[in-house]
C-alpha positions in Angstrom: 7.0 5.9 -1.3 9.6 5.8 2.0 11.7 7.8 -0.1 9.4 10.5 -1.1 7.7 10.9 2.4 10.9 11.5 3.7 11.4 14.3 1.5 8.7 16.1 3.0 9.0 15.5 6.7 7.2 12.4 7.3 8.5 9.3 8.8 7.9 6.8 7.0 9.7 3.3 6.4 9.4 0.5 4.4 10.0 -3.6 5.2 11.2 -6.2 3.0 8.9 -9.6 2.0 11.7 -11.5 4.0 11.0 -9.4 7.3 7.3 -9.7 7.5 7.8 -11.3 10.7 8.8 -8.3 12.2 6.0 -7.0 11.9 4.2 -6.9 15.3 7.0 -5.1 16.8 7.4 -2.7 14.1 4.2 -0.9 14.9 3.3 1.9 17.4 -0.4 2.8 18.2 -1.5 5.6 15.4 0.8 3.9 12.5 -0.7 3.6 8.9 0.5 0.7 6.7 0.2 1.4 2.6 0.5 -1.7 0.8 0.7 -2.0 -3.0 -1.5 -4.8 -4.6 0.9 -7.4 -5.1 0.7 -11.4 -6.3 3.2 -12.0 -4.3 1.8 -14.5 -1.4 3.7 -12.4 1.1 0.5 -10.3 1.6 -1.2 -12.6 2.9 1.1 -14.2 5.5 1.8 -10.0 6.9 -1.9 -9.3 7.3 -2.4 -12.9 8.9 0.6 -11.0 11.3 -1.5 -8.0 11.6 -5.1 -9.5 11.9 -3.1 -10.8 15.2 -1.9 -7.6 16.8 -3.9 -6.1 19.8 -2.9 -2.8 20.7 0.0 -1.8 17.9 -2.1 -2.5 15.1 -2.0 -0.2 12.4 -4.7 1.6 9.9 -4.5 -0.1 7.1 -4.5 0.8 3.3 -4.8 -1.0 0.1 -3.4 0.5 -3.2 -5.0 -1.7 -5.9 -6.2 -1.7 -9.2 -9.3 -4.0 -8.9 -12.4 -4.1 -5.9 -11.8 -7.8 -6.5 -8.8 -8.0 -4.8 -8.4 -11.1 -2.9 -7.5 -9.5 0.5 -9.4 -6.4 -0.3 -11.8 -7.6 3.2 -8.7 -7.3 5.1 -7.7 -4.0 5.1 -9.0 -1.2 6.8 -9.4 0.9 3.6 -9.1 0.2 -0.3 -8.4 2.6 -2.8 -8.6 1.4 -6.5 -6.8 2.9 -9.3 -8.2 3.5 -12.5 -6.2 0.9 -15.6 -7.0 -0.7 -18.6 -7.4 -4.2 -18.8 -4.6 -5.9 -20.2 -6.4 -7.8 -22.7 -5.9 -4.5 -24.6 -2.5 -5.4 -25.3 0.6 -4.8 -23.6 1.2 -1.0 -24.9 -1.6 1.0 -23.1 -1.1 3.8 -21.9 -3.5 3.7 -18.7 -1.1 0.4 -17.3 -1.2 -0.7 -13.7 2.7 0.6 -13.3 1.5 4.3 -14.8 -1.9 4.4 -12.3 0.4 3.6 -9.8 3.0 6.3 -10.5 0.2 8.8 -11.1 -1.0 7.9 -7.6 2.5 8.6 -5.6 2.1 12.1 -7.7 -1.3 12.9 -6.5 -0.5 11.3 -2.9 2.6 13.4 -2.5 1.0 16.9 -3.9 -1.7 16.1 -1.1 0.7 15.9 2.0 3.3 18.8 0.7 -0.5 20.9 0.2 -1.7 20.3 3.7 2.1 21.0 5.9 
């Protein structure tokens, strides 16, 4: 997603699981955070960094693929993605990976539409 926001103008940049506690300086007032439903227990320890931020904190986003998230409460706004449920076998064609792709598509026609 840093990547393709670049590409059209936007700053945009991304922070690795290891740096997450860099994140209260990493944020200016008006900042949006996008983060990707993960399993990854990283998630929680960055928006126990964020819940903690006064000023700086940023407008946050969930991308998931389930309402049920567990950390769905802690974000400012939740999209969900339409998938399958994998109990349909690992060869669908509506996967998490493909909503996700379809997603950056969509996202990126959006904000190249409205410059």
């Amino acid at each position: 997603l840093e990547a393709l926001l670049m590409l059209s103008g936007i700053k945009a940049s991304s922070i690795s699981t290891d740096k997450v506690w860099l994140l209260p300086t990493a944020f200016v007032p008006g900042d949006l955070l996008i983060d990707f439903s993960s399993r990854n227990p990283t998630l929680r320890t960055e928006m126990d960094a964020i819940s903690k931020m006064d000023k700086n904190r940023p407008f946050t986003y969930l991308i998931a693929v389930t309402p049920k998230h567990p950390l769905h409460k802690d974000f400012d706004e939740v999209v969900v993605l339409p998938t399958l449920p994998q109990s349909l076998g690992e060869e669908i064609v509506l996967g998490e990976q493909f909503s996700y792709m379809m997603f950056l598509d969509l996202l990126m026609q959006y904000i190249n539409d409205d410059q």
